[in-house]
Structure formats: structure tokens, C-alpha cells
VMD Tcl script that draws the C-alpha trace (Angstrom):
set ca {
  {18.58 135.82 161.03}
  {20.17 139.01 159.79}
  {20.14 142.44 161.14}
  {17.98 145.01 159.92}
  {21.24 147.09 159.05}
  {22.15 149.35 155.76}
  {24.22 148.24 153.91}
  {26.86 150.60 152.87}
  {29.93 149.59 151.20}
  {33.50 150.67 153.10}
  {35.17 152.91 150.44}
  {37.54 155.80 150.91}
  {35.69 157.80 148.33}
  {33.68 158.27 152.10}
  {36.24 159.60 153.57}
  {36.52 163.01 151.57}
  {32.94 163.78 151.02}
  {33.01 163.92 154.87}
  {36.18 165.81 155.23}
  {34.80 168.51 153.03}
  {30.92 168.32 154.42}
  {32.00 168.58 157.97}
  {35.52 170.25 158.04}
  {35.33 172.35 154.59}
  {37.58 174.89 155.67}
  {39.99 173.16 157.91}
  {43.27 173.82 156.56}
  {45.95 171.58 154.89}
  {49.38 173.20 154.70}
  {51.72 172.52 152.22}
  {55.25 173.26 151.35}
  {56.20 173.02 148.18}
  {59.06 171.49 146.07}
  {59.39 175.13 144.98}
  {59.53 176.36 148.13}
  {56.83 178.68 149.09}
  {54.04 177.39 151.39}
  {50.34 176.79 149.82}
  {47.23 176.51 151.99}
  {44.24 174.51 151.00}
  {41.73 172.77 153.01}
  {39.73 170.05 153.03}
  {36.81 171.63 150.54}
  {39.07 172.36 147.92}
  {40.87 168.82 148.49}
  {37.65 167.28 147.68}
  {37.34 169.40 144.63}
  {40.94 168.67 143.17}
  {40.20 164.87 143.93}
  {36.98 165.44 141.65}
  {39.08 167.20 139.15}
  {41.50 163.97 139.08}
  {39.03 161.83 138.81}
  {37.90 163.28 135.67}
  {41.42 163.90 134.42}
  {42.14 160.02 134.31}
  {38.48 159.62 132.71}
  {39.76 162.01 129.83}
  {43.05 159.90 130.20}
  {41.37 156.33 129.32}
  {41.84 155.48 132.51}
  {39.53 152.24 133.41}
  {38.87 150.75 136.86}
  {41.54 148.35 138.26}
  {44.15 150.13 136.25}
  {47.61 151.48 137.96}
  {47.89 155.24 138.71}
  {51.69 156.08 139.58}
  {52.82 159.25 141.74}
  {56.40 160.16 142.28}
  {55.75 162.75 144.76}
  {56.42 164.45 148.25}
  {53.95 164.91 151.00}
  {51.40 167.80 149.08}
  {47.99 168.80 149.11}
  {48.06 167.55 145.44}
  {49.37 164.10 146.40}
  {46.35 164.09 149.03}
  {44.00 165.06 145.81}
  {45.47 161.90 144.33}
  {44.93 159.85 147.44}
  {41.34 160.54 147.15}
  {40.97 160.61 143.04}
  {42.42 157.40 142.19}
  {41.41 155.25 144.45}
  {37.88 156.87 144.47}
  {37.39 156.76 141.09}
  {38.19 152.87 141.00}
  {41.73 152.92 139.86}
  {44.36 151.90 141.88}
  {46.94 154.64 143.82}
  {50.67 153.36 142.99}
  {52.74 155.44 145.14}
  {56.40 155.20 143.96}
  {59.59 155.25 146.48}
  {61.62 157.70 144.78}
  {64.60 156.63 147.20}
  {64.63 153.45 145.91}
  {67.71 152.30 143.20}
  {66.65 153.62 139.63}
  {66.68 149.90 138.49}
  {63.85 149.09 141.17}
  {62.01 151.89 139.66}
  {61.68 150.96 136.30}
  {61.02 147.49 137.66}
  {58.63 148.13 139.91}
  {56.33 150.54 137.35}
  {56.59 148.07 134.72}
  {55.88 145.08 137.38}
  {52.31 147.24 137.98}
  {51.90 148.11 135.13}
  {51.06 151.67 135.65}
  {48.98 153.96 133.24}
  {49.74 157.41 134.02}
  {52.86 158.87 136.19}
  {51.87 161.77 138.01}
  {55.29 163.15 139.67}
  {56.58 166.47 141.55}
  {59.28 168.67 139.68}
  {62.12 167.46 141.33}
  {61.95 164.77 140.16}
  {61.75 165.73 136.25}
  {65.31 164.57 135.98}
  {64.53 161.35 137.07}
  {61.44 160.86 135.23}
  {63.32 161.49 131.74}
  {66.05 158.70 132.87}
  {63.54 156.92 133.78}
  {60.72 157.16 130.69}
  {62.57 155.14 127.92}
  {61.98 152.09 130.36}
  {58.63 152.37 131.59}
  {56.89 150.39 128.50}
  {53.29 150.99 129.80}
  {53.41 154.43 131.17}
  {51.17 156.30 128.20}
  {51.11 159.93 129.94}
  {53.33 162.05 132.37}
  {51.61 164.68 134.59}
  {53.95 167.41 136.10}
  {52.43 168.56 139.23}
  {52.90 172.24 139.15}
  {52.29 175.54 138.07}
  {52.40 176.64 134.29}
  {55.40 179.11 135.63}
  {57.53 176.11 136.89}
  {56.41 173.41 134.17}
  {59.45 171.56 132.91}
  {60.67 170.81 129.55}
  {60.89 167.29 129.29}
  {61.50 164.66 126.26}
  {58.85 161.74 127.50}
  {55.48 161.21 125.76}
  {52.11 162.98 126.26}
  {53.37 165.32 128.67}
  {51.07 167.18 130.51}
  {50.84 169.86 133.22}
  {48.55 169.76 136.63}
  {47.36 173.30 136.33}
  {46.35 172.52 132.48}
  {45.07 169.47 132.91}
  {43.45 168.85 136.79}
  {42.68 172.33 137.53}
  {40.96 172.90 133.98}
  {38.02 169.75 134.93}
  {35.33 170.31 136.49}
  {34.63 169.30 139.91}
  {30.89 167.83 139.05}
  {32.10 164.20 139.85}
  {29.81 161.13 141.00}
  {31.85 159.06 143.05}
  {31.15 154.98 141.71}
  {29.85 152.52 144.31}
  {32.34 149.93 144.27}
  {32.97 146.48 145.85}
  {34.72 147.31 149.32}
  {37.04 144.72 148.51}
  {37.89 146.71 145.24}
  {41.95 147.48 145.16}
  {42.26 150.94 146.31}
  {46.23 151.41 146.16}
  {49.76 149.59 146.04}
  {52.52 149.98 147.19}
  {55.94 147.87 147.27}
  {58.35 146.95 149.77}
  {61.73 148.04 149.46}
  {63.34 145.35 148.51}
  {66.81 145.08 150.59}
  {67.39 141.94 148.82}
  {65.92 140.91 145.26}
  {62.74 142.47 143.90}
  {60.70 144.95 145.68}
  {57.05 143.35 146.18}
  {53.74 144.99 145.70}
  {51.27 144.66 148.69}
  {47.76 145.76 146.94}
  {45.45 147.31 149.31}
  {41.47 147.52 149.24}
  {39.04 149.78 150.19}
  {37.49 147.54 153.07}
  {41.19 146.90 154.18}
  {41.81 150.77 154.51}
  {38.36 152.29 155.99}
  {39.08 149.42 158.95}
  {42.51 150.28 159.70}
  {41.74 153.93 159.26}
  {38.68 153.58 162.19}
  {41.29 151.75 164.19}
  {44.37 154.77 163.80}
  {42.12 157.22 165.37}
  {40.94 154.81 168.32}
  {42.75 156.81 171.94}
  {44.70 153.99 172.55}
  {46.25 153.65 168.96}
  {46.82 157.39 167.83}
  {43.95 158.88 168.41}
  {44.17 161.82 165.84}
  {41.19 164.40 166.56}
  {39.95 167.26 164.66}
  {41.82 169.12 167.75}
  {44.71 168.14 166.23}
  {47.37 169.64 163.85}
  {49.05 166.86 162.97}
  {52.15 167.07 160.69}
  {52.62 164.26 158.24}
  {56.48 164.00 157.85}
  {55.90 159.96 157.48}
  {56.23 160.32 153.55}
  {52.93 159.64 150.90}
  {55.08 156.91 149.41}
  {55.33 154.82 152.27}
  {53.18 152.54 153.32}
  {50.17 154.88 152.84}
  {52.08 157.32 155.23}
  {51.06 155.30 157.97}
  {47.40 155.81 156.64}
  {47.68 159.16 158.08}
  {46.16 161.03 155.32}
  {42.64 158.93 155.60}
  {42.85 159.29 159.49}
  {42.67 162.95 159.14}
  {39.93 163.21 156.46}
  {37.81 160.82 158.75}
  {38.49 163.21 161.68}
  {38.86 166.56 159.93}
  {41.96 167.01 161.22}
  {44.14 169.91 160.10}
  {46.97 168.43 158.37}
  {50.95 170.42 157.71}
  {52.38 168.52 155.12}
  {56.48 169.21 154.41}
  {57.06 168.22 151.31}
  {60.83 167.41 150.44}
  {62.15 170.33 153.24}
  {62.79 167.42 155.89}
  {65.88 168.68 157.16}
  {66.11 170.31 161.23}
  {65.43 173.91 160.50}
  {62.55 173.24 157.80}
  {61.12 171.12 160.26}
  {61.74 173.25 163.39}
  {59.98 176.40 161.76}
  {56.82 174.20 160.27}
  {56.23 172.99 163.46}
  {56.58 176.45 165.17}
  {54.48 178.33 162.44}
  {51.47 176.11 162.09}
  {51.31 175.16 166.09}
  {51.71 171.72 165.27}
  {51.00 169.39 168.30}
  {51.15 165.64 166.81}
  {53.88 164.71 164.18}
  {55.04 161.25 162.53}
  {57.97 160.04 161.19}
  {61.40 157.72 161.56}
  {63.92 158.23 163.87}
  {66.12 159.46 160.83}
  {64.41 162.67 160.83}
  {64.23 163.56 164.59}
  {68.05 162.62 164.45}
  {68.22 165.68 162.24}
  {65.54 167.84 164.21}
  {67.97 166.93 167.40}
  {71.28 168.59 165.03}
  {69.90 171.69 164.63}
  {68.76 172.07 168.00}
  {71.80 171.39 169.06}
  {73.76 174.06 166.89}
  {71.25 176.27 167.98}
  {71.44 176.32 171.77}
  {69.45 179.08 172.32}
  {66.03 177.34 171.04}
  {63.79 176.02 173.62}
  {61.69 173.26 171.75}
  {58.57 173.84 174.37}
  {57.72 176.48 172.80}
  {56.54 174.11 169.57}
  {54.02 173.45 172.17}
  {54.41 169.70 170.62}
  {52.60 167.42 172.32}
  {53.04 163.51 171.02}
  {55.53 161.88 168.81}
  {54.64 158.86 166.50}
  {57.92 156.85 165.97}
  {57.78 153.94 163.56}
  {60.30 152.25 161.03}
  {62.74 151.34 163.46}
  {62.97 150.69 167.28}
  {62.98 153.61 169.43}
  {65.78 154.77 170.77}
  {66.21 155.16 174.60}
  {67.91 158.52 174.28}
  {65.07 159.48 171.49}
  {62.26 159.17 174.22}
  {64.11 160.57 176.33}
  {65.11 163.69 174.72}
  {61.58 164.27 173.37}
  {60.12 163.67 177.08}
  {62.36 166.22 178.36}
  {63.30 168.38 176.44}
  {60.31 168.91 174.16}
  {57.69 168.30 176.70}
  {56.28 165.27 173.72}
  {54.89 162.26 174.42}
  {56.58 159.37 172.46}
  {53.97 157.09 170.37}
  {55.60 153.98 169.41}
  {54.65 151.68 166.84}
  {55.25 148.44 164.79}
  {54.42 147.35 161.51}
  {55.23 147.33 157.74}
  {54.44 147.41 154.67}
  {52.47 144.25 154.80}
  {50.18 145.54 157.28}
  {48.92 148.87 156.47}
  {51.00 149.33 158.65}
  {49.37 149.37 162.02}
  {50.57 146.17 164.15}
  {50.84 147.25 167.37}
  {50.94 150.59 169.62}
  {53.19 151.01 172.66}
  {50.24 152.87 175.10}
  {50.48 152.46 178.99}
  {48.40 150.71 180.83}
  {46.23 152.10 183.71}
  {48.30 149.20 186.09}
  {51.96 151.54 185.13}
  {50.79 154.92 185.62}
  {52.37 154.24 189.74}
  {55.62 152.69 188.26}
  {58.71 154.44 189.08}
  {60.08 156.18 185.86}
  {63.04 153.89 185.26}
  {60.04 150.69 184.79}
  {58.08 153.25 182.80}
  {60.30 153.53 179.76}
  {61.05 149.85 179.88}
  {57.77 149.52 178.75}
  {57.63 152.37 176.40}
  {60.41 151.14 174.44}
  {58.65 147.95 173.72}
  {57.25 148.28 170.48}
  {53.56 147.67 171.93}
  {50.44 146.05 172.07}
  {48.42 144.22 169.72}
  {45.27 146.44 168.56}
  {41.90 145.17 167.62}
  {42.22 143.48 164.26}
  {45.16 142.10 164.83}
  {46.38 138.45 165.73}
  {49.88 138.23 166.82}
  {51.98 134.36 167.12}
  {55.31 133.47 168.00}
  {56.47 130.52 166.21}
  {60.08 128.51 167.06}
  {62.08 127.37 164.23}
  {61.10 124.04 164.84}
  {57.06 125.22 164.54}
  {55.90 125.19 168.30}
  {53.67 128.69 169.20}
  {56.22 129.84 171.86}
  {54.33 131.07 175.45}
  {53.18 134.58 175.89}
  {55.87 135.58 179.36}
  {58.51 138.16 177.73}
  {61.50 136.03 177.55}
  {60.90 133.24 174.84}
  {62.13 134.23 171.40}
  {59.59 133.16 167.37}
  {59.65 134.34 164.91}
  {56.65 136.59 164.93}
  {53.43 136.14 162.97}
  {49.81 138.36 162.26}
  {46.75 138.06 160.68}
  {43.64 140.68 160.41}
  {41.52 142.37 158.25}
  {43.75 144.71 156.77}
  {47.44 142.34 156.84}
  {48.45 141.24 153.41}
  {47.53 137.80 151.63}
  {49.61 137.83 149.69}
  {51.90 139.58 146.90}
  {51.03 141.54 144.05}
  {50.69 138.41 141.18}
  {51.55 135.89 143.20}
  {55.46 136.99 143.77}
  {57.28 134.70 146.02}
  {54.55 132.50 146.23}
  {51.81 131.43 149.23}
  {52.58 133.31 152.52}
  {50.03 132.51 155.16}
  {50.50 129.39 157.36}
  {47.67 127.00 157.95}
  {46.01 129.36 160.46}
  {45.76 132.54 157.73}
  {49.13 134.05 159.66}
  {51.51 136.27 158.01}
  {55.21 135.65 158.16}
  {56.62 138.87 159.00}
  {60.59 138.10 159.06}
  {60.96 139.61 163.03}
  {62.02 137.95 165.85}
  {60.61 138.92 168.52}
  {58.94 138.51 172.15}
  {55.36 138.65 173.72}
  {55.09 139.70 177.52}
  {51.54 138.54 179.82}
  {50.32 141.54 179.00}
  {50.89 141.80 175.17}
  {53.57 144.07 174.88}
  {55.78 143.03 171.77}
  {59.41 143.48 171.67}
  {61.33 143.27 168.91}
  {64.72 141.28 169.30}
  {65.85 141.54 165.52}
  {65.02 140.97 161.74}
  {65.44 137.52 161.62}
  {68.32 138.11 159.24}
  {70.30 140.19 161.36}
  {69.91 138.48 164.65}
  {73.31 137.36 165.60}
  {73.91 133.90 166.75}
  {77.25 133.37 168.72}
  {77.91 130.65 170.09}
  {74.82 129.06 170.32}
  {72.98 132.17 171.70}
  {71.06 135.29 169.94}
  {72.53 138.59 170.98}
  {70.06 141.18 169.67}
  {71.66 143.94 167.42}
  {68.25 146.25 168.52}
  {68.79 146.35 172.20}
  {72.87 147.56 171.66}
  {72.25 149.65 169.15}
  {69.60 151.34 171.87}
  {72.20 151.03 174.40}
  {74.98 152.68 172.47}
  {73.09 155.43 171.00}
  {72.47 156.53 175.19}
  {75.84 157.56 174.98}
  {76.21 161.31 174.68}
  {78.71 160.96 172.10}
  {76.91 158.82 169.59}
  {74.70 160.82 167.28}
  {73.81 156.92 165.77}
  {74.53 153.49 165.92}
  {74.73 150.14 164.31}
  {75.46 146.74 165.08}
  {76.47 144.07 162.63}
  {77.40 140.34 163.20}
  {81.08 140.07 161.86}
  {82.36 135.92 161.55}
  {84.43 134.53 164.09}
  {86.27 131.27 163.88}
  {85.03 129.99 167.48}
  {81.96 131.50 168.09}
  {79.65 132.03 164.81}
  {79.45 135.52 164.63}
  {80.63 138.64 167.04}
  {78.48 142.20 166.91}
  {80.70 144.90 165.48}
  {79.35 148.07 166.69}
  {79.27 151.06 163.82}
  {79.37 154.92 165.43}
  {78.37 158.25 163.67}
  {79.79 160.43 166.51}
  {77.41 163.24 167.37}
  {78.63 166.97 166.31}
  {78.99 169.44 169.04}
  {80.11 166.72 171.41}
  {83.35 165.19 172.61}
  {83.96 162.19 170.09}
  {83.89 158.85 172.82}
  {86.64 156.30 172.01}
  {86.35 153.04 171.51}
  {87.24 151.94 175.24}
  {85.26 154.66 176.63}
  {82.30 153.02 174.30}
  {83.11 149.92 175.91}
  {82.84 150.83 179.12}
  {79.60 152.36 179.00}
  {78.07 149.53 177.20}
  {79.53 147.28 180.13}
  {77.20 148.63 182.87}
  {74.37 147.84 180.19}
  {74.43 144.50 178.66}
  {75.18 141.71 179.65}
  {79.71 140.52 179.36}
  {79.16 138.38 176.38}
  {76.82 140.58 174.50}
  {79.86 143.15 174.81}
  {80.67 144.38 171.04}
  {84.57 142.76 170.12}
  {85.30 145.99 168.50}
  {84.00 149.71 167.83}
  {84.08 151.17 164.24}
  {83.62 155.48 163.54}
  {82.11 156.28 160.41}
  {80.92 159.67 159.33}
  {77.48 158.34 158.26}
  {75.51 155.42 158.07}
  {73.51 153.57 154.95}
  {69.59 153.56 155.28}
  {67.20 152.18 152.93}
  {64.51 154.06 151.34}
  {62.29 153.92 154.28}
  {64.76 154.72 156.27}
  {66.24 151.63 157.83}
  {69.54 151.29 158.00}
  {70.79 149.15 155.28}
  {72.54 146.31 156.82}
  {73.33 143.86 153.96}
  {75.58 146.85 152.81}
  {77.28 147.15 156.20}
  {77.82 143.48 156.50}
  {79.32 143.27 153.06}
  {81.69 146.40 153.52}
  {82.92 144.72 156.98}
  {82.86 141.01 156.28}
  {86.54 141.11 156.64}
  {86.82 143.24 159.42}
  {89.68 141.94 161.91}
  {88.17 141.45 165.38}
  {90.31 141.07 168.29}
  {88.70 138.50 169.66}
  {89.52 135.92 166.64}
  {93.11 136.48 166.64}
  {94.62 133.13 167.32}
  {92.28 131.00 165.95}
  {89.79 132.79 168.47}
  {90.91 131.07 171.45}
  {90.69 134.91 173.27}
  {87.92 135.60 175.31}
  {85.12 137.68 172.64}
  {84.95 140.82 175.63}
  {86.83 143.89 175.78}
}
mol new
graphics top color blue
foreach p $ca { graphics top sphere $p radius 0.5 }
foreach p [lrange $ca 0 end-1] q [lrange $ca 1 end] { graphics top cylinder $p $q radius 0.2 }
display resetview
């Protein structure tokens, strides 16, 4: 027996026909590559999707084909969220941060129609158009007064050619399961991968983002999207807030302390997303600007992903912003909700020092999502916080697979994703991350996790950020070399002083052999830092502890 339900299908067409029915005049802030800000709202958002929608119909654009954007966070990329992908195309958004060979790679890989991109990166797109062999028209997205002159084919213009549709536009029923947008990995080592997303995959992880205990986002909200549009469907952010009619502040490229400092101030903003890269730069310029009290953002939560949190981070945002800190885990691969790091009602008596033990766990599992720890000889490791897998999901919106088949069949005999972490799973859920599986390091028989000292060093007052890499050692496998950017304004620590603090936090063996100061670290284009790079620029790095054959104890 069936229920006596509609039956409507799950498509993110949906999602801005109620933004603009129910919220028409909330507003969406934007600042511009050019620099001035531009305010919209969800009403005209719907009508510029409309517009694009029609503008790929006058393109030849069929259903199932690849729409490209090389763009920053913009009330015109969140017209093109909606467009595309409502019109039955496909959303590619492009990582401009990736290597210029992965771009032309990855556009011809998905074969993409039409590149719509933002004029910054007009230099870039006429390097770039000799390659792109399937690419049949450009789209600047800007003004007639700031079009550029460019040598690629069928060049047009966003005001002449979105803005000049109309916005009478019948949104297609589609298949739920219809492939809404792609986007690819970024590809540390070999060829970024294209995860393809459908509609059905994004409406359910977009009910789950505004759930209380995941993000909750609320039409109370102004949330500030500094997660960028290119990555991983910014966190699905910009769906969350069309479901919720949320008012959204979107950056653009201005990312840097003061840009982001004054945004926040201006438009009130009390939620915000984005990697610990960026509050590392929000933390600078408060810093050089001592007189600045950061409560008066009147900031209220935090949403950290990419990369663990930080001690110090949650800290600082705690108490000196007055912010709650919203910790998550995923990745490309999953949307990329995996898990949330929310209190339980059981911690809310904890003394403080237990409470941000727990909030610097990545989280717990939401609904939709299976979580597995597997050992590298295949036994499902138990559930109590101290045994290590290599960690595994499955759900409703976690990749199959990659875009035509790269790299082969990826789920295990259960449906699981392999998802490269290492990791542990307390009683209670709570995931912690011990490493990528690649950068684990294994000395002596034993994993010392390069996550939990890079935490630990960046407490230090003197350490604006930190790495840890494994460096070969005759005796014992591998030793972590610890990397320091020293923070400005401050003392610069030395490398014993380092030491010293690190001692009365990890455990003797743990202890990095030797401390390393470099003016700035490598991150990939999400933001990561880029460890292959690090290992390859220290492989030969003398540690102290392998002199002699490395009969000397590997401790300070």
C-alpha cells in the first residue's frame, strides 16, 4: 500500500520561486570585483535566474549540457546557481585558484558549453580560451562601462545579453535525480575529479543545513557567505538561504581583514562561513588595529570547515568576538555536509576546559549520513574514541562515484565512500579527525597525528600558523618537522621556546625533532595547506635526531 501523498519532484528550481514568493525583498548584498557594493534581493534574483535561463536557450544550450562560471561570491553567480541548474543544464563552477593546466583540463574534461566569468579574471580567460576546445561562447559578467576587450570567440556581455531577456520563464519539471551542478576536487595529486550533483541530492542536504543542530540558518539571519561559489557549492549555503529567505552579504574577491571587518560591521552580519585561512587574516587586522572591539560586529556564530579548527581559533572567536564556533567536516564528495560539532544537552554542566575538547572534534554524524571506521586490514573498528580507520560514509547526497567513471568504482560492498581520513568515533558519535591518510606520520611503529600539533602549536602566542610534515629518519620511519609563520605584532618564539610549550602538550615522543620559520605557508585552492609541496621542499631536511645513524633519542 502506498500513501495518498503528492508527488512533487525535489528540484532547486523550488527553491527560488519560494525565495522570491515569500522573501521578495529580502536583501542580497554584493561587493563587486569593481568595487562598489550592489544590493539586490531575492525578487530580482529570481528574475535574473529567469533571464539566464533564457540566455542559454538563445545560446543552444540543451539539458544535461555543462554551464561554466569563473566567478566570485555575487548576486549574479547566485542568478546562475538558480538558472542553470533550473533550466536543466548543469552548474560547472570553476576553481580559479587552481594551476592554469587543471583549468583547461578540467573544462575540457566537462565539456562545458558556455563560460560565464567575472572581470578579473579576463586575463585568465584569454590564456586560457585557445585550450578550451568546446567552450562556444564567453559571457563577461558586468556592466557595459567595465566590459573588457578580449580576443576569444562569441564574446558577450551580461548587461547585453541576461539583462536584455525577459523574465517570462517556465521552469521544466525534471527528474529529481537530473544533474544539477559539478564541481571538481582539487586535485593535490594527478587530475582534479568531477563529483556531479543532482537535484534530489541537493534539496536533501539543503533541508538538512538549516536543521538547529546542523546550522540552522533562519530568515533571522544575515548570514555572510565568505565560503566561495566555487567550492563545493559554498557549503550549499546559497540554497539554504533561498529555502529560508535568509538575507545573504556576499564579498566577492575583497577577502582580506579590513574588507571583511567593515562588511560584517555595515550589513550587521550575525552568521558567517569560511576556512580558517580567512579568519587568520580577519585576526591580522584586528591585531594592527588595537583599538577595534570585534563585539560590536554583534557576530554571533562562526562556521569553520576545510581544515580542523584551531584551539586558539575557538578561542579567540569565543572571547574576543562574543561568536559561537560551528565546526564541520566534509568535502567535496559529500555536498559537503558530514558531520556538525553541536553540544549535547549531557555537556552544557562540563567545566570549560572538557567543553572545547569536544568542540574541537570535528562532530557528529547528521541524519543522512552513515559513518564506518575501517582498519587496514578491513575490520569496522569499535565506536569508543581511541581506535584509529580509515573513515567511510554513505547517504543520499555522498558521491557514487566520479564524473565518467575517473579512477574507477569507489563504494565498498556496503555502498560506503572511501574518504582518504583517518580518523576516530567516540560513544557518542563525535568524529575526530587524526590525519589525511597520506599525511599521517608513522614512526616507529606508531601514528603521531600532524592535526593535533599543528592545533597545539598554533596555541602559542607567537605562531600566527602552523604545519607539520613527516621528514625520514633512518631509525624510526618518519619524524614531524614542525613549519612556523610567526605572528606579526608579537615576539617571534624560538625554536626551544616552541619546544617547550609543545612539551606540556603532547605526549615526549610526539615532540617535533626540529622547528622550521617560514614567512608563509602553501595552501591549495580550497585552502588547505599544500603538503606534498612542503614535504618535497624539506625531504632533505637534516633532523637532529638522525645524526649518527639515528641512534639519538627523536625529543628535544
Amino acid at each position: 500500500m502506498f500513501g495518498l501523498m503528492q508527488d512533487r519532484p525535489l528540484l532547486i528550481s523550488s527553491l527560488i520561486e519560494h525565495a522570491a514568493t515569500f522573501h521578495p525583498r529580502t536583501e542580497i548584498v554584493s561587493r563587486t570585483p569593481e568595487g562598489p557594493v550592489r544590493r539586490s534581493n531575492w525578487g530580482e534574483v529570481r528574475q535574473r535566474a529567469k533571464q539566464v535561463a533564457n540566455a542559454l536557450r538563445q545560446l543552444g544550450i540543451q539539458p544535461g549540457e555543462r554551464v561554466a562560471t569563473l566567478a566570485w561570491n555575487s548576486d549574479r553567480h547566485l542568478a546562475l546557481y538558480f538558472g542553470v541548474s533550473g533550466a536543466g543544464a548543469v552548474l560547472h563552477t570553476v576553481n580559479p585558484r587552481l594551476f592554469p593546466e587543471q583549468l583547461d583540463y578540467i573544462v575540457n574534461h566537462a565539456e562545458d558549453q558556455v563560460l560565464f566569468f567575472d572581470v578579473t579574471f579576463a586575463p585568465l580567460v584569454a590564456k586560457l580560451a585557445p585550450l578550451l576546445k568546446t567552450v562556444k561562447a564567453y559571457v563577461a559578467m558586468t556592466d557595459r562601462a567595465t566590459m573588457p576587450t578580449l580576443d576569444v570567440p562569441n564574446l558577450h556581455g551580461w548587461q547585453d545579453l541576461v539583462e536584455s531577456q525577459s523574465t517570462d520563464y517556465e521552469w521544466p519539471s525534471l527528474d529529481e535525480r537530473t544533474a544539477s551542478s559539478l564541481c571538481y576536487t582539487s586535485g593535490t595529486t594527478g587530475n582534479p575529479k568531477g563529483v556531479l550533483y543532482s537535484h534530489r541530492s541537493t534539496m536533501l542536504h539543503t533541508l538538512m543545513e538549516l536543521a538547529v543542530d546542523t546550522f540552522g540558518i533562519s530568515s533571522e539571519e544575515t548570514v555572510m557567505l565568505i565560503v566561495p561559489m566555487f567550492h563545493a557549492n559554498a557549503w550549499g549555503t546559497p540554497y539554504a538561504a533561498a529555502m529560508a529567505g535568509t538575507k545573504l552579504v556576499l564579498p566577492g574577491p575583497h577577502l582580506d581583514g579590513a574588507s571583511v571587518y567593515a562588511l560584517m560591521r555595515d550589513e550587521h552580519v550575525t552568521f558567517s562561513q569560511g576556512v580558517p585561512t580567512v579568519w587568520l587574516m580577519l585576526f591580522q587586522y584586528v591585531d594592527a588595529n588595537p583599538a577595534l572591539d570585534p563585539r560590536e560586529l554583534g557576530l554571533k556564530r562562526v562556521g569553520i570547515g576545510g581544515s580542523a579548527v584551531p584551539r586558539a581559533m575557538l578561542e579567540r572567536f569565543e572571547r574576543q568576538f562574543g561568536a559561537e564556533v560551528v565546526q564541520g567536516w566534509g568535502m567535496t564528495e559529500t555536498s559537503p555536509i558530514g558531520v556538525i560539532s553541536k553540544l549535547l544537552p549531557k555537556h552544557f554542566e562540563l567545566p570549560a576546559e572538557d567543553l572545547v575538547a569536544i568542540k574541537l572534534k570535528q562532530g557528529r554524524g547528521v541524519w543522512g549520513v552513515d559513518l564506518k571506521l575501517v582498519a587496514d586490514d578491513g575490520r569496522v573498528m569499535p565506536w569508543d574514541g581511541s581506535s584509529r580507520g580509515h573513515l567511510y560514509v554513505r547517504g543520499p547526497w555522498i558521491a557514487s562515484g566520479y564524473f565518467r567513471n575517473e579512477g574507477g568504482a569507489r563504494l565498498d560492498d556496503e555502498g560506503y565512500f572511501p574518504t582518504g581520513d583517518v580518523a576516530t568515533i567516540d560513544p557518542d558519535g563525535y568524529l575526530q579527525l587524526v590525519d589525511r591518510a597520506k599525511d599521517v606520520i608513522k614512526s616507529g611503529g606508531e601514528w603521531i597525528s600532524s592535526i593535533d600539533l599543528e592545533n597545539a602549536a598554533m596555541g602559542h602566542p607567537g605562531v600566527a600558523e602552523a604545519a607539520i610534515i613527516g621528514v625520514p629518519h633512518p631509525k624510526w620511519q618518519e619524524r614531524p618537522l614542525l613549519l612556523v609563520v610567526p605572528r606579526a605584532g608579537q615576539e617571534a618564539p624560538t625554536r626551544e621556546a616552541l619546544l617547550a610549550y609543545l612539551a606540556t602538550r603532547v605526549a615526549k615522543w610526539w615532540l617535533p625533532d626540529d622547528v622550521v620559520f617560514v614567512p608563509e605557508l602553501p595552501h591549495t585552492a580550497t585552502g588547505k595547506l599544500l603538503k606534498t609541496q612542503l614535504r618535497e621542499q624539506f625531504k632533505n631536511h637534516p633532523l637532529p635526531s638522525a645524526a649518527n645513524g639515528g641512534d639519538s633519542e627523536p625529543t628535544a
